[in-house]
C-alpha positions as CSV (number, residue, x, y, z in Angstrom):
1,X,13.8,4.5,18.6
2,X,14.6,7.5,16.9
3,X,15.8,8.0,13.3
4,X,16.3,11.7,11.3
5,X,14.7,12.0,7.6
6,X,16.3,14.8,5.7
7,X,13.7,16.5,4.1
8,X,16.4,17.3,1.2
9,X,16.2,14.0,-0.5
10,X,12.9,12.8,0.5
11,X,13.7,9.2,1.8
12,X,13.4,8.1,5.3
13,X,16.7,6.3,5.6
14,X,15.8,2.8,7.4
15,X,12.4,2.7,6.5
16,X,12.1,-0.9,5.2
17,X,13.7,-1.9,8.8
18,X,10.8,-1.6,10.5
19,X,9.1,-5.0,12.0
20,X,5.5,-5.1,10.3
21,X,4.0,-5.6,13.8
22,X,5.7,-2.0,15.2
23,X,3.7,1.0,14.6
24,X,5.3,3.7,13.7
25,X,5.1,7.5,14.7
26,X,6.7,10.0,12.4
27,X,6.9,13.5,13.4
28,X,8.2,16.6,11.9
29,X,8.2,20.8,12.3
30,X,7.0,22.8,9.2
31,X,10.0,24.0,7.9
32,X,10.8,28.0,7.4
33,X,11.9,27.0,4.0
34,X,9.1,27.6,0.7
35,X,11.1,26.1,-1.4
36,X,10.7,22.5,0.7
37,X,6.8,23.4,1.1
38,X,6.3,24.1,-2.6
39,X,8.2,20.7,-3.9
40,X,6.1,19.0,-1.8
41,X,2.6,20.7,-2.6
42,X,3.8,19.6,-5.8
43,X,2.6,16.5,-5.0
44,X,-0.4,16.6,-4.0
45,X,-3.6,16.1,-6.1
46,X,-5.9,18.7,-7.2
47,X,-8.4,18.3,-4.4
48,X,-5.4,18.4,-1.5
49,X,-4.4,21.6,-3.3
50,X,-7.7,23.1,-3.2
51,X,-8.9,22.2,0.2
52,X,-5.2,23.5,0.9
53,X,-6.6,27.0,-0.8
54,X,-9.7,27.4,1.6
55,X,-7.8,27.7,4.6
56,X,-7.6,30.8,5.4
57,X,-4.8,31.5,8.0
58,X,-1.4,31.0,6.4
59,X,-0.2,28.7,9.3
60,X,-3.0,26.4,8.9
61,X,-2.5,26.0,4.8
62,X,1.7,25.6,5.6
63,X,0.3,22.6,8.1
64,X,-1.7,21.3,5.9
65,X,0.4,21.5,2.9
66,X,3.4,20.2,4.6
67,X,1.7,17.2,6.4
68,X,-0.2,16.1,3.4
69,X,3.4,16.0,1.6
70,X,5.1,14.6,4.1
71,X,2.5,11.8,4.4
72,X,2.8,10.8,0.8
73,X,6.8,11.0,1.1
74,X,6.6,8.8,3.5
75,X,3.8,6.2,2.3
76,X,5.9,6.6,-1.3
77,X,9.1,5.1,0.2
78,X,6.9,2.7,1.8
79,X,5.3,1.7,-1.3
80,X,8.3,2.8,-3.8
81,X,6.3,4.8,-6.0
82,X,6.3,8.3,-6.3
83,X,4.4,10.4,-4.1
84,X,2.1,12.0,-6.4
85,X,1.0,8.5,-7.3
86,X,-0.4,7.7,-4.0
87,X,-4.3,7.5,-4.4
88,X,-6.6,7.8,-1.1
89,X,-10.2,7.3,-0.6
90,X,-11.9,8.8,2.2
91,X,-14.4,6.8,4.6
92,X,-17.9,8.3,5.6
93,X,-16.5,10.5,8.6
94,X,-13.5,11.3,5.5
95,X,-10.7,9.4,7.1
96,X,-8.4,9.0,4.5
97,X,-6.9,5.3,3.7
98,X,-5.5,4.2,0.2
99,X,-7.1,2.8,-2.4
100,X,-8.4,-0.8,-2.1
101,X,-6.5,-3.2,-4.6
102,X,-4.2,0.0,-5.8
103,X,-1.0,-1.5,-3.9
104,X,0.4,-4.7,-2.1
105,X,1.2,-4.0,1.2
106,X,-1.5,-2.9,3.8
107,X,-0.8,0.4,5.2
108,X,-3.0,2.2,7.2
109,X,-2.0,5.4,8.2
110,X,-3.1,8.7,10.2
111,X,-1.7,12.3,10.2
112,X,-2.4,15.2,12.9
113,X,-0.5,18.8,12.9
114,X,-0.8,21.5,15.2
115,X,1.3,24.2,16.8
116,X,3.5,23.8,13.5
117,X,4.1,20.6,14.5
118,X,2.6,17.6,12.1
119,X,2.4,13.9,13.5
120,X,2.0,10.4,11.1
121,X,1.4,7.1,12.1
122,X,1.9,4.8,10.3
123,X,1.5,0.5,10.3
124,X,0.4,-2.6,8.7
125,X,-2.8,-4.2,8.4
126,X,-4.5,-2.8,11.5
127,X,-6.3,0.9,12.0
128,X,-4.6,3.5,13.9
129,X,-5.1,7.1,15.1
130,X,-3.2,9.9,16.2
131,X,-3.8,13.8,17.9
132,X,-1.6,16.1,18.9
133,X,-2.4,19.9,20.3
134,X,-0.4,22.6,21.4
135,X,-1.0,23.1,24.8
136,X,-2.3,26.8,26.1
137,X,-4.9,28.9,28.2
138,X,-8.3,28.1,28.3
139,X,-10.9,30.0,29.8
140,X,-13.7,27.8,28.7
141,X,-11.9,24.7,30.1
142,X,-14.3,24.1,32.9
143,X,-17.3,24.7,30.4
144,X,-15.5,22.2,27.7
145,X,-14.6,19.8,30.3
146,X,-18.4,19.1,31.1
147,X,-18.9,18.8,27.2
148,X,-15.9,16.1,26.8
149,X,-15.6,14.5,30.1
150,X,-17.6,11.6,31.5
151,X,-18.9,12.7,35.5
152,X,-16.2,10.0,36.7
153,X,-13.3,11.6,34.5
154,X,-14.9,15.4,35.4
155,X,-15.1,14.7,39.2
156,X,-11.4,13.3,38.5
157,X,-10.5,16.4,36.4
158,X,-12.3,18.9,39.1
159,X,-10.1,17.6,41.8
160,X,-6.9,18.1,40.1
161,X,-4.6,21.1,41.5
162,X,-4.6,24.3,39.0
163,X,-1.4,24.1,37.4
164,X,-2.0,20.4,36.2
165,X,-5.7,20.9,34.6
166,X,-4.5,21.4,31.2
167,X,-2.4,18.9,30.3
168,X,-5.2,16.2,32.0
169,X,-7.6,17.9,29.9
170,X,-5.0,17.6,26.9
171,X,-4.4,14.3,27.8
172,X,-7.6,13.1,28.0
173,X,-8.8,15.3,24.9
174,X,-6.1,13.9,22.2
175,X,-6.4,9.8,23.5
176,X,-10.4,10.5,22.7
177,X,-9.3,12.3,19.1
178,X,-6.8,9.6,18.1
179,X,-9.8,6.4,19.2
180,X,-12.5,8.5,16.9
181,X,-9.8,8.5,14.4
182,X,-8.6,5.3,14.2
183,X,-12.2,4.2,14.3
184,X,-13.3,6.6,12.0
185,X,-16.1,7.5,13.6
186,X,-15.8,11.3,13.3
187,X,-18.4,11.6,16.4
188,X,-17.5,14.2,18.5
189,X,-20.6,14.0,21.0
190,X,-19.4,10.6,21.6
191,X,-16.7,11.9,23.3
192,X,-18.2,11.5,26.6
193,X,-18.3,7.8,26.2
194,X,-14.8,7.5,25.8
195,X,-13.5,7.5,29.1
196,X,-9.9,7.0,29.6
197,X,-7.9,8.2,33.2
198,X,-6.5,11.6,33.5
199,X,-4.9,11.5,36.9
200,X,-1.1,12.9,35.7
201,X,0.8,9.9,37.5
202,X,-1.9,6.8,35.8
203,X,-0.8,5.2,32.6
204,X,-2.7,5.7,29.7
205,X,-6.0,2.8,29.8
206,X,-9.5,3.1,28.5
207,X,-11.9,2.9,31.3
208,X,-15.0,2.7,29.1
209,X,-15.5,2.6,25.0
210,X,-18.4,2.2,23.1
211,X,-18.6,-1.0,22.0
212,X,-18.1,-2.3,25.7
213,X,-15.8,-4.9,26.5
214,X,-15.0,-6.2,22.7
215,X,-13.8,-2.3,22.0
216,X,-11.6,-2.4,24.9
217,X,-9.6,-5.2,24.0
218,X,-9.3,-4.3,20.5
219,X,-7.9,-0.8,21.0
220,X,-4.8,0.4,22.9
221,X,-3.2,3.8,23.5
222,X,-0.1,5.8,24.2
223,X,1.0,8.9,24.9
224,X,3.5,10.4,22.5
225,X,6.6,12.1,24.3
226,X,6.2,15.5,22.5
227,X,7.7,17.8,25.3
228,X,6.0,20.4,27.7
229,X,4.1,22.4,25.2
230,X,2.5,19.7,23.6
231,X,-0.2,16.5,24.4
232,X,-0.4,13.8,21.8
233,X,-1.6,10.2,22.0
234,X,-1.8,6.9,19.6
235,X,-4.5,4.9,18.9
236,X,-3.8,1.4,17.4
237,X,-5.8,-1.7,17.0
238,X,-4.1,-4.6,19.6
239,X,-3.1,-7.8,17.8
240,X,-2.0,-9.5,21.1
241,X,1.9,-8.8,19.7
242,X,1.7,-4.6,19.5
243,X,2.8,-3.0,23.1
244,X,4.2,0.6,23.8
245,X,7.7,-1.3,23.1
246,X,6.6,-1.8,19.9
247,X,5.8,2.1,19.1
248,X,8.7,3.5,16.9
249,X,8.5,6.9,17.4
250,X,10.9,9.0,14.7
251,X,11.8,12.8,14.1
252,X,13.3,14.8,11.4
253,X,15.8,16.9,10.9
């Protein structure tokens, strides 16, 4: 399902419609405009503003900015406070969450950007992850591949014609982002025991986790349809009701 949020007023019309089992999937371009990115880094608190500061290429800090404001629009409506009231903490591996006890409703939430692009999920009560990465050449692929890849996904990768390497690799790189994420692990030389299927015309499963059997059936994952230039993939804990069906995926204008 797919809704349009006009970044003019702030509110993501419909919002409140959404069954607490879905998760959602917001997503959004950083707009051209400065006057829309500097009412929204108006909202953020000192140390967003700072860390905002260190980056320094300018397309980075207009990601960053523009997905931590659009995050707390969005968890604002959800919440109906105003954004700069949203509080986060930040786990050991620094995924972000809000603070215990600070609000009624359970949200858990998790924010990607790249390309200019910035994805949010978003749901109730249960962890989730998301990643997202513009898709282009890489002449370390092979090298990275051997870093990332389990030998059954690498043989599997190895054998795939030229021209549909990267998006596997994509693939398989942004389902392994999103699990650490919604785990918050943070681990990235676990990456290898994460072992999901590449082959383009295989759905999106987990082959192996850590944790075994007991992670497998807690976690599921999607790919997000971003488009040719683009792989992104959600990570949400299973609660025996939450399918793909059940991913609302939404854009802005």
């Amino acid at each position: 399902m797919m809704h349009a949020w006009d970044q003019a007023d702030g509110r993501p019309p419909g919002f409140s419609l959404v069954p607490s089992e879905a998760v959602q999937v917001w997503q959004a371009w950083v707009p051209e405009s400065e006057t829309t990115l500097t009412r929204l880094r108006r909202t953020l608190s000192p140390d967003e503003s700072a860390r905002a500061e260190r980056f320094t290429h300018a397309a980075t800090r207009r990601e960053y900015v523009f997905g931590r404001g659009f995050l707390r629009q969005l968890l604002g409506s959800a919440l109906s406070v105003a954004p700069e009231r949203v509080e986060f903490t930040y786990g050991h591996a620094g995924k972000p969450g809000l603070r215990p006890g600070s609000f009624p409703m359970d949200w858990r939430f998790n924010l990607a950007h790249s390309g200019g692009r910035v994805l949010i999920a978003l749901a109730q009560g249960r962890e989730v992850g998301v990643d997202l990465e513009f898709l282009q050449e890489m002449p370390d692929g092979p090298e990275l591949a051997k870093r990332i890849f389990s030998p059954r996904e690498l043989t599997e990768w190895q054998a795939l014609a030229a021209g549909l390497k990267a998006r596997a690799f994509f693939k398989g790189w942004t389902r392994k982002e999103a699990w650490l994420k919604a785990t918050g692990e943070g681990l990235t030389e676990a990456l290898a025991e994460i072992e999901t299927t590449l082959a383009p015309d295989a759905p999106p499963a987990w082959r192996a986790l850590p944790g075994g059997l007991t992670s497998l059936r807690q976690w599921g994952v999607v790919d997000l349809p971003l488009g040719a230039n683009f792989a992104g993939a959600l990570v949400f804990e299973t609660t025996g009701q939450t399918k793909e069906s059940a991913v609302e995926t939404t854009t802005t204008t």
